[in-house]
C-alpha positions as CSV (number, residue, x, y, z in Angstrom):
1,X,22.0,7.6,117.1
2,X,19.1,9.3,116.2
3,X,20.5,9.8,112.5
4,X,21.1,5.7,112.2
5,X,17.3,5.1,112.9
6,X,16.0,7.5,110.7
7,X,18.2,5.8,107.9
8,X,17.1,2.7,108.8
9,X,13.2,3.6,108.5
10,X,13.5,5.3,104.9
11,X,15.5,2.4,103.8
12,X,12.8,0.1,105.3
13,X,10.2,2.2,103.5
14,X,12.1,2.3,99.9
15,X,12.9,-1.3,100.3
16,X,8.8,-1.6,100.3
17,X,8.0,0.8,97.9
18,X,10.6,-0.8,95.3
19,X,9.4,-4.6,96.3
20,X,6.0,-3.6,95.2
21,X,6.8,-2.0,92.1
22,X,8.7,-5.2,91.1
23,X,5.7,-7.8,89.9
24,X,6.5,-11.3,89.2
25,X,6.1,-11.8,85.3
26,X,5.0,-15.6,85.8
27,X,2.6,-16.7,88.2
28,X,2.5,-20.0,89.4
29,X,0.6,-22.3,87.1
30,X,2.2,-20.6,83.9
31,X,3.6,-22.9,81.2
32,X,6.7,-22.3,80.2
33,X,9.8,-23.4,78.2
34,X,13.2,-22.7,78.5
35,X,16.7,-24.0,76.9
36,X,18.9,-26.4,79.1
37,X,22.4,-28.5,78.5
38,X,22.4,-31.9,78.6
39,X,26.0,-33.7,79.1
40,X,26.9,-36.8,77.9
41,X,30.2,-38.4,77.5
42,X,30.2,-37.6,73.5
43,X,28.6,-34.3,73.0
44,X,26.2,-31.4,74.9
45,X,23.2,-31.3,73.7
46,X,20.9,-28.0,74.3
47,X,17.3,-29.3,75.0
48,X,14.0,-27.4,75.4
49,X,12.2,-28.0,77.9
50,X,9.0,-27.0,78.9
51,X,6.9,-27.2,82.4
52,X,4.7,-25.4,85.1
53,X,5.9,-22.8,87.4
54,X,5.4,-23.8,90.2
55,X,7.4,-21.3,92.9
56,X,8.6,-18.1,92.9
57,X,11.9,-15.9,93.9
58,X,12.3,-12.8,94.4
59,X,15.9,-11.7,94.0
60,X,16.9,-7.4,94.7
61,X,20.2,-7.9,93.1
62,X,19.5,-10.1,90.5
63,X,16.8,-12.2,87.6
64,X,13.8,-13.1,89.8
65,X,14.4,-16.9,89.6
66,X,11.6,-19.6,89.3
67,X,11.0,-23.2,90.1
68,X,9.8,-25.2,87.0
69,X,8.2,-28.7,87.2
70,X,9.4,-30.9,84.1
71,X,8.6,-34.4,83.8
72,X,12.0,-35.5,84.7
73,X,13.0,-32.9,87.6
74,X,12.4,-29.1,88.9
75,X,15.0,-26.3,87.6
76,X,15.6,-23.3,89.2
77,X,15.3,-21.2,85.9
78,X,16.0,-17.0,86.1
79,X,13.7,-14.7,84.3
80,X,15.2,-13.7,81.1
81,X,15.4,-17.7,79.9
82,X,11.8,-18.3,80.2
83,X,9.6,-18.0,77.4
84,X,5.5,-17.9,78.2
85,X,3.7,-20.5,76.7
86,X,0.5,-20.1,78.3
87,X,-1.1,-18.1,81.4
88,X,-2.9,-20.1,84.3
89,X,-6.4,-19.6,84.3
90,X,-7.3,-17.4,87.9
């Protein structure tokens, strides 16, 4: 028994130790763009979009994903598709 709550603990304690170590690379505020598919009944049509980050995920297992405001909706974009456009002033 003793043996399962030590495990616990250290993985509690790595768990923290490799949260920290993983910093968001946008902030909220940031302007991005990203590339997105747009159906119609013809064709698919890749658009760029661009908007402001406005939440953040943080995913262990996977692309940190974040919430980006465009004029017509809010996508759920991961990491690796966004391109930084511009920093939000602190």
């Amino acid at each position: 028994m003793a043996t399962t709550w030590k495990n616990i603990i250290l993985s509690i304690i790595w768990w923290w130790s490799m949260k920290t170590d993983f910093a968001y690379t946008y902030n909220i505020g940031d302007l991005v763009s990203f590339t997105s598919r747009r159906l119609t009944e013809e064709h698919v049509d890749d658009v760029v979009l661009t908007g402001i980050v406005i939440k953040q995920r943080f995913v262990f297992t996977a692309d940190n994903r974040f919430l980006v405001k465009t004029p017509e909706k809010d996508y759920w974009v991961p990491r690796p598709a966004l391109t930084l456009i511009s920093r939000a002033n602190k």
